[in-house]
C-alpha positions as CSV (number, residue, x, y, z in Angstrom):
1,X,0.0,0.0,0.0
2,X,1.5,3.8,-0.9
3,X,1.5,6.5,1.0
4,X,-1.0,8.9,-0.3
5,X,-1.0,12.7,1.0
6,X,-3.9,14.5,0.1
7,X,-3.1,18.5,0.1
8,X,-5.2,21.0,1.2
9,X,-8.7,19.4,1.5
10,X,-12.3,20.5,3.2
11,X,-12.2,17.6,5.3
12,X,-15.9,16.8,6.5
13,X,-16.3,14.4,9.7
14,X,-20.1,13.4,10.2
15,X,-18.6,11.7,14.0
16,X,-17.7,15.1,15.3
17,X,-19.8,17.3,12.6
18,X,-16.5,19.5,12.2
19,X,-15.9,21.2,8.4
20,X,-12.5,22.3,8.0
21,X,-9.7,22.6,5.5
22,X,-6.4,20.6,6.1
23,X,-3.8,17.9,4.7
24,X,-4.4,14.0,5.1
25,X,-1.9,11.7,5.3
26,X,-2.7,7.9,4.5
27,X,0.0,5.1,5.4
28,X,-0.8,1.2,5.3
29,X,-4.7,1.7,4.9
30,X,-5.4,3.9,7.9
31,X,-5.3,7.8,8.3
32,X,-1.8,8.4,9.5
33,X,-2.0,12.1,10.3
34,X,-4.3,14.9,9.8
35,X,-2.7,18.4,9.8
36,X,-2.0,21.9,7.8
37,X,1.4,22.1,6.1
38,X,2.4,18.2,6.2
39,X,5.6,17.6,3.6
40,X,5.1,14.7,2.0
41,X,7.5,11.7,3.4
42,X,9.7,10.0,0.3
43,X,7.5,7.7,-2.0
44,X,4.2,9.3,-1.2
45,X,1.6,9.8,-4.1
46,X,0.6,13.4,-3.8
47,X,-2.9,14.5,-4.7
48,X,-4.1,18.2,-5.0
49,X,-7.2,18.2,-3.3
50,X,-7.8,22.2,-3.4
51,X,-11.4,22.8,-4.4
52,X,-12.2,19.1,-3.2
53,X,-14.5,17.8,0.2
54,X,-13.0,15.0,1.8
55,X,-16.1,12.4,3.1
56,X,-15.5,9.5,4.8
57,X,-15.5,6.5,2.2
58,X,-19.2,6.4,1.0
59,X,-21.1,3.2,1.5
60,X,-23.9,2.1,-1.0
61,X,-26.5,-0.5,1.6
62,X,-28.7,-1.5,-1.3
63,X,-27.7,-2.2,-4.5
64,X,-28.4,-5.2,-7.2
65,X,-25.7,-6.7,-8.6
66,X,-27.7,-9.6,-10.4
67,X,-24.6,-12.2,-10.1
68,X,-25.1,-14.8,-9.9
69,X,-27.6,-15.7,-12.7
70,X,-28.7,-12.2,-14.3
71,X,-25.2,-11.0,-15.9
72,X,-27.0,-9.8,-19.2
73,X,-28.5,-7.0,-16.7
74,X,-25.2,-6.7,-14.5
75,X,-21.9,-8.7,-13.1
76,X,-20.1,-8.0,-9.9
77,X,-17.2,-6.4,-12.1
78,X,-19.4,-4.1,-13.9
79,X,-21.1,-3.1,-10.9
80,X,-18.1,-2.4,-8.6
81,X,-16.7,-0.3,-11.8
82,X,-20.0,1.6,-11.4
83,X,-19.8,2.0,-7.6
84,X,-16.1,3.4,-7.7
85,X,-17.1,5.6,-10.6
86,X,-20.2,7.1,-8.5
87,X,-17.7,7.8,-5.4
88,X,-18.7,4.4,-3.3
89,X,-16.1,2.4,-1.5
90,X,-18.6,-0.4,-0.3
91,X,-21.9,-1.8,-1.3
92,X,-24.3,-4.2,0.3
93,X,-25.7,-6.4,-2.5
94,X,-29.0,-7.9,-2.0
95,X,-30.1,-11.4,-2.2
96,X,-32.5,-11.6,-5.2
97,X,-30.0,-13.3,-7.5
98,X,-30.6,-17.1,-9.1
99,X,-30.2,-18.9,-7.1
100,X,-31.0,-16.7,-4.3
101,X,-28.7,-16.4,-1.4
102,X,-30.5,-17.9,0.9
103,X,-27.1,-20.2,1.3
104,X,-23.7,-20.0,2.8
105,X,-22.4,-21.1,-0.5
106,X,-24.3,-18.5,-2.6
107,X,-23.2,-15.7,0.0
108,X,-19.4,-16.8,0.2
109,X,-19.6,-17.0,-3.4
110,X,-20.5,-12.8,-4.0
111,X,-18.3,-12.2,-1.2
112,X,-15.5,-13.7,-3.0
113,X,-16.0,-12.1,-6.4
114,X,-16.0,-8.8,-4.8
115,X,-12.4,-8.8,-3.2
116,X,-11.2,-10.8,-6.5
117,X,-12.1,-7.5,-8.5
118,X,-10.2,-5.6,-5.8
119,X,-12.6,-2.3,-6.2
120,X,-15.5,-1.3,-4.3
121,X,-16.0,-3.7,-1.4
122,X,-18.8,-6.1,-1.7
123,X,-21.2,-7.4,1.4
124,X,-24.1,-10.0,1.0
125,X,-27.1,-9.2,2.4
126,X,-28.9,-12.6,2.8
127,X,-32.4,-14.1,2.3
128,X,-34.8,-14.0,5.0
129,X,-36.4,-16.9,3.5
130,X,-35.4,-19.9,1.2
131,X,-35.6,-18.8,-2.3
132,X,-36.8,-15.7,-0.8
133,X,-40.7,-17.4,-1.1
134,X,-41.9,-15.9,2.4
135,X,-42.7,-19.7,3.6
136,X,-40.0,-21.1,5.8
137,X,-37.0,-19.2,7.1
138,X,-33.3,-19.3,5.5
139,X,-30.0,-20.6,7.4
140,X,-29.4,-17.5,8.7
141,X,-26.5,-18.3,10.9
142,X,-24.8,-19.9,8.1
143,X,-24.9,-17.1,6.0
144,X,-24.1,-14.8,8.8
145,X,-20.7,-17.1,8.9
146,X,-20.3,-16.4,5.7
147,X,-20.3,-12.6,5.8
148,X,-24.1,-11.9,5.5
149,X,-24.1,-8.7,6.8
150,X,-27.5,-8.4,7.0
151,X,-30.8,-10.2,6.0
152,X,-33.7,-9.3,3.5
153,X,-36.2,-10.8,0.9
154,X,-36.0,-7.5,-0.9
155,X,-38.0,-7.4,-4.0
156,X,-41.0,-9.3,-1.6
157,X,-42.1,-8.3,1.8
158,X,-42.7,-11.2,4.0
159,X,-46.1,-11.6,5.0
160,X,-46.4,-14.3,7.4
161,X,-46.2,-12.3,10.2
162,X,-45.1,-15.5,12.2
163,X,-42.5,-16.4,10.4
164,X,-41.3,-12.9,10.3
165,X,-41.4,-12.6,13.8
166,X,-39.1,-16.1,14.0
167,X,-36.6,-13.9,11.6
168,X,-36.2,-11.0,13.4
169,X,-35.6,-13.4,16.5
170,X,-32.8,-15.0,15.0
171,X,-31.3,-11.7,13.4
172,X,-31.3,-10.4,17.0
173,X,-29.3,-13.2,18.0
174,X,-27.0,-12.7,14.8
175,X,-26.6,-9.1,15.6
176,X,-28.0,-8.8,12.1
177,X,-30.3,-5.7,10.8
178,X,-33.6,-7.4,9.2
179,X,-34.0,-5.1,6.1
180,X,-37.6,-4.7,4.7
181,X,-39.3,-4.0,1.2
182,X,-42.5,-3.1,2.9
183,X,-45.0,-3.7,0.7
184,X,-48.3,-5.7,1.5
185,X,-48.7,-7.3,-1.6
186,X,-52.6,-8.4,-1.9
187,X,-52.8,-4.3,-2.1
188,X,-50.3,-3.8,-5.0
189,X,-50.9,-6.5,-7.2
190,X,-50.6,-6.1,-10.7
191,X,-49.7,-2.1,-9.9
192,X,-47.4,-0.5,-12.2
193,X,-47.0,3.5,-10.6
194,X,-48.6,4.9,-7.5
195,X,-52.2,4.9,-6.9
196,X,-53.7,8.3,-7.9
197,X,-54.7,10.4,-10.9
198,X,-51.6,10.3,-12.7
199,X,-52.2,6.6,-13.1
200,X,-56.2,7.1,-13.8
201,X,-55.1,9.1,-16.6
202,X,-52.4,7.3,-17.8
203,X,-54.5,4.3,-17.8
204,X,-52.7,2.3,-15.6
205,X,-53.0,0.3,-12.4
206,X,-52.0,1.9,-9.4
207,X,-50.2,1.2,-5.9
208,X,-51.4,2.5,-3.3
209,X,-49.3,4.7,-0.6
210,X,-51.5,2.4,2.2
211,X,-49.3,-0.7,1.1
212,X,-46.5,0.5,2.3
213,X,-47.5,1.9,5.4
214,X,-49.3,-1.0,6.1
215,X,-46.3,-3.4,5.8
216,X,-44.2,-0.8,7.5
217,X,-46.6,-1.0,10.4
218,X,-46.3,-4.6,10.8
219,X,-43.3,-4.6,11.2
220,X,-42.5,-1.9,13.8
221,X,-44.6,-3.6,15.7
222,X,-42.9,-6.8,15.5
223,X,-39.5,-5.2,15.9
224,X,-40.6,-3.9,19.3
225,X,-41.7,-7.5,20.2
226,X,-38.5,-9.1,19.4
227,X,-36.2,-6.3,20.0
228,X,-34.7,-6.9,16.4
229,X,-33.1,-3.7,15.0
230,X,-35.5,-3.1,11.5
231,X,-34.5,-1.5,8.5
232,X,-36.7,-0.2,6.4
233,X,-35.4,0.3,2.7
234,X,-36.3,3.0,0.3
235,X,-39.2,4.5,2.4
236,X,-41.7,6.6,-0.6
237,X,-44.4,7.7,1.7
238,X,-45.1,10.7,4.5
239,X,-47.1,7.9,6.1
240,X,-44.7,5.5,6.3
241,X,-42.2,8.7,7.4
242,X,-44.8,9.6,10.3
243,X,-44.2,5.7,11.4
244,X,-40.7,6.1,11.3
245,X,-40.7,8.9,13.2
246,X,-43.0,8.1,16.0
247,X,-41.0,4.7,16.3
248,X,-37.6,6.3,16.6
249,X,-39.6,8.8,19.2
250,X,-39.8,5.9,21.7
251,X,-36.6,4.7,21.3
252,X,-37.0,1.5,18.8
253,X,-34.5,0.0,17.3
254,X,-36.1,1.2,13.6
255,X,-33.4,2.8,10.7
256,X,-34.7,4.2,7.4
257,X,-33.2,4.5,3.8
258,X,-34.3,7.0,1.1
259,X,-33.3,6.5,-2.6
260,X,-31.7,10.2,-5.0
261,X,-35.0,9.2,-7.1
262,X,-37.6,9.0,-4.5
263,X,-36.4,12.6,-2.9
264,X,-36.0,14.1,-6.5
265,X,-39.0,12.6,-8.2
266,X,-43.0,12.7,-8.4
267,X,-45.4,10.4,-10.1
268,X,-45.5,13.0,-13.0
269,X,-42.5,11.7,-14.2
270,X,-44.1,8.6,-15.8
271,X,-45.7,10.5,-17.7
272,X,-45.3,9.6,-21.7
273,X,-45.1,6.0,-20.2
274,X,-41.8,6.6,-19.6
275,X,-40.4,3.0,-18.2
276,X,-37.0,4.1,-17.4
277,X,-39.2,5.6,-14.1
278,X,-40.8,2.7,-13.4
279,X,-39.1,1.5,-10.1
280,X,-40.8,-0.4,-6.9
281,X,-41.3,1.5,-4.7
282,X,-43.5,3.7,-7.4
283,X,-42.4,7.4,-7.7
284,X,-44.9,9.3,-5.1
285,X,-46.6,12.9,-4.7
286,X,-45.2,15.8,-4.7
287,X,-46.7,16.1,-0.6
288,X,-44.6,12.6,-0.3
289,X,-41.2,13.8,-1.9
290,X,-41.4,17.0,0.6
291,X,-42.3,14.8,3.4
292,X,-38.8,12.5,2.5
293,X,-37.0,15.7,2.5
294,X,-38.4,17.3,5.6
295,X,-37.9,13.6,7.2
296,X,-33.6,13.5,6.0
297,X,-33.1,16.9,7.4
298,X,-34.6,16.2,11.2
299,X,-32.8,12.7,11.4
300,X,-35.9,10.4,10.6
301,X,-34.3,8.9,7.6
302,X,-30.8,7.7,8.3
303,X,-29.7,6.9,5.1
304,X,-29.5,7.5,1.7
305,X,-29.3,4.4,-0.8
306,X,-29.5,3.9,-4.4
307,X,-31.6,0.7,-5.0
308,X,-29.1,0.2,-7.8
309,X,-31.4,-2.2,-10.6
310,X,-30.0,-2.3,-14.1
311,X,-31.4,-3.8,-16.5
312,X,-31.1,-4.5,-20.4
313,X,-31.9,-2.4,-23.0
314,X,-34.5,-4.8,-24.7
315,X,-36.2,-5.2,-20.6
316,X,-36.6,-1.5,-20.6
317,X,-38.1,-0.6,-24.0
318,X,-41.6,-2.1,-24.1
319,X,-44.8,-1.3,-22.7
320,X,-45.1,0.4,-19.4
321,X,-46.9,-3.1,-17.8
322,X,-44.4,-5.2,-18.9
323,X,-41.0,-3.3,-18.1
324,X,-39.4,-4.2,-15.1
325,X,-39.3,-2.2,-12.0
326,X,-35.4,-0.4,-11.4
327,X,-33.6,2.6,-11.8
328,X,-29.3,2.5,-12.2
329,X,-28.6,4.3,-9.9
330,X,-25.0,4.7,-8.4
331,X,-23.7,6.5,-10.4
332,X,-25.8,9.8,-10.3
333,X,-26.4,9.5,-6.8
334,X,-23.9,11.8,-4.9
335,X,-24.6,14.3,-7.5
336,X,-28.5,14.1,-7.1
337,X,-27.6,14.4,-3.2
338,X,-25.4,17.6,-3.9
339,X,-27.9,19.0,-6.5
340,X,-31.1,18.5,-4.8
341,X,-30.0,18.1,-1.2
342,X,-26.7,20.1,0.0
343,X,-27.0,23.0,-2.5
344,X,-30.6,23.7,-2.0
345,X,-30.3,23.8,2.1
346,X,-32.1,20.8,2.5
347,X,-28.4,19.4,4.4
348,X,-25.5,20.3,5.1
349,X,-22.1,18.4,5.0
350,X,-22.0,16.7,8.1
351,X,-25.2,15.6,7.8
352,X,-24.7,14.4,3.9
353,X,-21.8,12.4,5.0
354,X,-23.8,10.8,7.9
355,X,-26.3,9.4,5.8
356,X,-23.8,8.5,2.8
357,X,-21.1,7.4,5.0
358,X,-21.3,7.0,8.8
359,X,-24.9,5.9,9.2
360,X,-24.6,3.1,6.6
361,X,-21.7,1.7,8.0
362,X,-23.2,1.8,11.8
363,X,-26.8,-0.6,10.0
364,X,-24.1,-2.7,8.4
365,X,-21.7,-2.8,11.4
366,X,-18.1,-1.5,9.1
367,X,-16.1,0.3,10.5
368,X,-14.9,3.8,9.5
369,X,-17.6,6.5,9.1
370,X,-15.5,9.2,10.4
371,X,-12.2,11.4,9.9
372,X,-9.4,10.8,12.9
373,X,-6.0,9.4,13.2
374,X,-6.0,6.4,13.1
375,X,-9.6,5.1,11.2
376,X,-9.3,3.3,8.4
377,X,-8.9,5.2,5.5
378,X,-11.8,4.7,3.2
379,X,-12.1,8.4,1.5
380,X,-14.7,9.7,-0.8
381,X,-13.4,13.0,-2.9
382,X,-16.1,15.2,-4.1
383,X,-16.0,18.0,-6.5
384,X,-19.0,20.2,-5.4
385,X,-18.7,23.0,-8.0
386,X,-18.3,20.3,-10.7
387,X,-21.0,20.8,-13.4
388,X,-21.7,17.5,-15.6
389,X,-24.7,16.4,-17.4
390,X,-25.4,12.6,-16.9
391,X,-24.7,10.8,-19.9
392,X,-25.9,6.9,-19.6
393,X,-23.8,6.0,-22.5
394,X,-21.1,6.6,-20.3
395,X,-21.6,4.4,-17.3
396,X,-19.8,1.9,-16.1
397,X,-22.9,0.1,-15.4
398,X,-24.4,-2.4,-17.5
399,X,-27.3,-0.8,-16.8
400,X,-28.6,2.4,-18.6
401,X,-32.1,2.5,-16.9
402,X,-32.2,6.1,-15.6
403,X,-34.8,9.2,-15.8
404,X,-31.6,11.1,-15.3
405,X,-30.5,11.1,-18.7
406,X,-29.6,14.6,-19.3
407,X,-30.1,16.2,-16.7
408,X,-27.4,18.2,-15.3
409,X,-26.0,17.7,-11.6
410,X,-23.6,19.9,-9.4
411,X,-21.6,18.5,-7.4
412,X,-19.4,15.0,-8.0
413,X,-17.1,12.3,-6.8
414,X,-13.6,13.0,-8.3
415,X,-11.9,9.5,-6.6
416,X,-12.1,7.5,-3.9
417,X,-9.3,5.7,-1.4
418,X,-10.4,2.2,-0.8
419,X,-8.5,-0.7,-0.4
420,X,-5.1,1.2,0.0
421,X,-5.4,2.7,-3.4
422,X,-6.1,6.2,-4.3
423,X,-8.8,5.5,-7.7
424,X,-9.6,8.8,-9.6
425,X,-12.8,9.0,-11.2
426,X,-12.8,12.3,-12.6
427,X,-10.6,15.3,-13.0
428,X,-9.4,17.0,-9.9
429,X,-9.0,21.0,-10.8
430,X,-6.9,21.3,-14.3
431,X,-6.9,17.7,-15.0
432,X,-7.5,15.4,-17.9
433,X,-10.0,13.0,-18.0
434,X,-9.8,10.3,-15.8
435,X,-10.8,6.3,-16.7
436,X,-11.1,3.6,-14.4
């Protein structure tokens, strides 16, 4: 591992909440020193980080990777490409491969493929239930040997509230987060966009907001039970927020994720049966998207998370029923958070790093998360001046599935430190172009 000595960067620290401009020394994977005026020691790789923020290495709890079984949509070599070249040092990738991993062997197996690319860090979040079918419970402390790092049937809630309530008992044990896609399915079936007159016009079938909060209910109430620690993944709904909220209020062990397209978008982008905004949860109110905001500035939402779901071309382009549900989404998510988050007010540096950086490693139970002699130096370089306009053809993903096309986002990873290795993604001030 080199010595890397960043120069002169706005070093933000979500621990301490402290914004301020400094060198960083890194030496054998860890931060080695922290101070103005450092000289860099013989060997050392020297980057100009003027003009740059300094996060904590940004950590990515909910992304699809689709290997094994799906790599027409995505492998774990394209998708840790894509994580790196969105500024993420980690991702958790979740079970809903084929097979599932609802196994030891299935989880080993993306754990291992991940530290054979040698880029972004890769941790299996395992099934909750065999093939994720909701009817009798995974091996959860296999998988939890294997480096599960936490447990979901994302994609499907499970409904047997018995069986649930057996899970979160076990992940308890575990010391294991139960991560839910709360969604009470008899209430969604066949629903292709949210429940309301978008989708009246549109002719299509809607979703209701209730089957989320529904499912979301549930299982607040059967985290208090058990005492399991309950995540709830890409929340869509000021109902579901106001559960949240009252949950955390009396000191439940609840965490919530928001996704860059649930914050940023409203039902009205469907519209032209536009199936590159078809995701799952479906794109909400305008009343919802300020309720998601209002709930990541006050601390109800944690996290943010990207629900990362490429797909091919040929899935994509076909009629609004029959496309699949999924956005790509981590590569345009630190610039969604900068554009529509940090520049507009919504939050500000300590608290975007918290719920990029800090927060998802404390669900996950990584270390890191914060700036100090010492930590391990996972480091996520963003440029937030750095005008681009998001150009699918570009990503690293296999996935191209994005509303985002064209749009044009300030603020952007330039690099990221992970594994040892300084990676630059994009040009630091007066630079080329970078490639990865």
């Amino acid at each position: 591992m080199k010595r890397i000595l960043f120069k002169s960067g706005t070093l933000v620290d979500p621990g301490s909440g402290r914004v301020w401009q400094a060198d960083l020394l890194v030496e054998e994977g860890r931060i080695k020193a922290i101070d103005s005026g450092m000289a860099a020691p013989r060997g050392t790789e020297v980057v100009n980080a003027d003009g740059c923020l300094i996060f904590p290495g940004c950590v990515d709890v909910h992304v699809h990777l689709r290997e094994p079984g799906f790599e027409y949509k995505e492998t774990i070599a394209t998708g840790v490409r894509a994580a790196v070249r969105g500024g993420f040092v980690a991702v958790a990738a979740m079970p809903n491969t084929r097979p599932v991993a609802d196994s030891a062997a299935v989880v080993g197996y993306v754990r291992a493929r991940g530290e054979e690319e040698g880029l972004a860090r890769v941790f299996p979040v395992g099934a909750l239930s065999r093939g994720s079918e909701g009817k009798e419970m995974a091996p959860l402390g296999e998988m939890r040997q294997a480096g599960a790092v936490a447990f979901s049937d994302d994609g499907r809630w499970l409904a047997d509230a018995q069986l649930m309530r057996r899970v979160m008992e076990y992940a308890r044990m575990l010391k294991a987060p139960v991560i839910s896609h709360c969604e009470e399915p008899t209430l969604t079936k066949g629903g292709v966009m949210n429940e309301g007159i978008t989708a009246t016009v549109l002719g299509l079938r809607g979703m209701p907001a209730a089957a989320e909060e529904i499912a979301v209910a549930r299982d607040i109430i059967l985290a208090e039970f058990t005492g399991c620690h309950l995540h709830v993944a890409h929340i869509s709904t000021a109902g579901a927020v106001r559960l949240v909220r009252e949950a955390k209020s009396r000191g439940l062990k609840v965490t919530a994720e928001v996704t860059p397209h649930h914050f940023t978008l409203t039902e009205e982008a469907v519209q032209g049966y536009a199936t590159c905004a078809k995701v799952n949860p479906p794109l909400r109110t305008r009343a919802d998207v300020e309720a998601l905001r209002e709930a990541l500035a006050d601390g109800t939402i944690d996290i943010i998370a990207t629900d990362h779901a490429p797909h091919a071309r040929e899935e994509k382009e076909v009629e609004f029923d029959q496309a699949p549900f999924g956005i790509s989404g981590l590569e345009t998510a630190i610039a969604l958070v900068f554009t529509e988050l940090v520049h507009k007010g919504i939050l500000n540096l300590p608290q975007a790093a918290a719920k990029l950086s800090l927060n998802p490693r404390r669900l996950l139970g990584l270390p890191g998360g914060v700036l100090a002699e010492g930590e391990p130096a996972e480091l996520t370089l963003i440029d937030p001046e750095r005008e681009e306009e998001v150009d699918p053809a570009a990503f690293a993903s296999k996935g191209r599935n994005t509303p985002f096309a064209g749009w044009r986002l300030k603020g952007w990873p330039v690099g990221v430190v992970v594994r040892g290795k300084w990676i630059p993604v994009r040009p630091l001030p007066g630079e080329g172009l970078r490639e990865i």
